[in-house]
C-alpha positions in Angstrom: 99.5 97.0 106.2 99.8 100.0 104.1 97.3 99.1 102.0 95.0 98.0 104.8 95.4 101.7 106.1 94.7 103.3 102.8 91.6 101.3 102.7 90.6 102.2 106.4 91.3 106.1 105.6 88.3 105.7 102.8 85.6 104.9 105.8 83.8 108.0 107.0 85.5 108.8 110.5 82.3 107.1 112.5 82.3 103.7 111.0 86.6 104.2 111.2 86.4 105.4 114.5 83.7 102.5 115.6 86.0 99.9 114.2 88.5 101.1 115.7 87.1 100.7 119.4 85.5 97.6 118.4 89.3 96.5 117.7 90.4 97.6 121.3 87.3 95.8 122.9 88.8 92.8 121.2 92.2 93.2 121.5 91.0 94.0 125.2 89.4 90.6 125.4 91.2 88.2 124.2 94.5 89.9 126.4 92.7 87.9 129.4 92.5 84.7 127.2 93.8 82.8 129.9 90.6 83.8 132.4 87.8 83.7 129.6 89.8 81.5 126.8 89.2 83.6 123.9 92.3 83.5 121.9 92.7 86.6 119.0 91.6 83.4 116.6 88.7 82.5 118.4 87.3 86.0 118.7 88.0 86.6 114.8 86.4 83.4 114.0 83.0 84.9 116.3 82.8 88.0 115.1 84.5 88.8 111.6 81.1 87.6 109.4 79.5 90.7 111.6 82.2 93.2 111.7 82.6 93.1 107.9 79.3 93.0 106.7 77.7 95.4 104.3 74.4 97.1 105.4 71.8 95.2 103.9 69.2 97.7 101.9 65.8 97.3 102.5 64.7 95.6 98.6 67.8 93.1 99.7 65.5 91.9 102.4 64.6 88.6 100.9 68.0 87.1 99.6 69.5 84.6 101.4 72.2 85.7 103.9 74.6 83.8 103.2 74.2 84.8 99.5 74.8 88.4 100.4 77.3 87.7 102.7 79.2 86.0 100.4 79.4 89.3 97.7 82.2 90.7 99.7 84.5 87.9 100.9 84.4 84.4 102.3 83.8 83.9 106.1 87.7 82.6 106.0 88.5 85.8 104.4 86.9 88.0 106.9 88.2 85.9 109.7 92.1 86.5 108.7 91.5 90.3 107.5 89.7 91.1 111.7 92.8 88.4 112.8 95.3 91.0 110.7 93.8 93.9 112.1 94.4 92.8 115.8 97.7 91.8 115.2 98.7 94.8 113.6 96.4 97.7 115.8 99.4 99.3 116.4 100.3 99.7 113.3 96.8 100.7 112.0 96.7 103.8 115.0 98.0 106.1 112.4 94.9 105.6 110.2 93.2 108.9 110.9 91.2 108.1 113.2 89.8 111.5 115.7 88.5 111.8 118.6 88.7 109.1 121.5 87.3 106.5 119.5 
């Protein structure tokens, strides 16, 4: 986890500060699993691949997403690194983030 928090304290504060409420809207969401059945797992496995994806440059436009996606972790990856990050949000408040996020 400390490493994880190192890593988050490198983002500029708006994408840190975006992930971060992203990560309470999920965490959020799945705490009424048993109304709208979306398990921690479930959400990681819908939205990881989108949540950890790099901004795609304009002269990348024509590669095949999967491709680029690929370049910075598998879709397995990203799915137990967003599943970490809600299990441990606690522990990842103290990652600098400002402002009401």
């Amino acid at each position: 986890i400390a490493e994880l928090k190192a890593l988050l304290r490198q983002l500029p504060d708006v994408h840190r500060n975006v992930l971060t409420y992203i990560l309470r809207f999920l965490i959020d969401v799945s705490a009424h699993e048993h109304a709208n059945g979306a398990s921690r797992q479930t959400i990681a496995q819908a939205f990881a691949r989108n949540i950890f994806r790099q901004h795609q440059r304009e002269d990348d436009e024509e590669d095949d997403d999967d491709e680029f996606d690929q370049e910075d972790g598998t879709p397995e990856e990203k799915r137990q690194l967003l599943l970490l990050m809600m299990t441990h949000a606690a522990d990842l408040e103290g990652m600098g983030v400002r402002g009401r996020a």
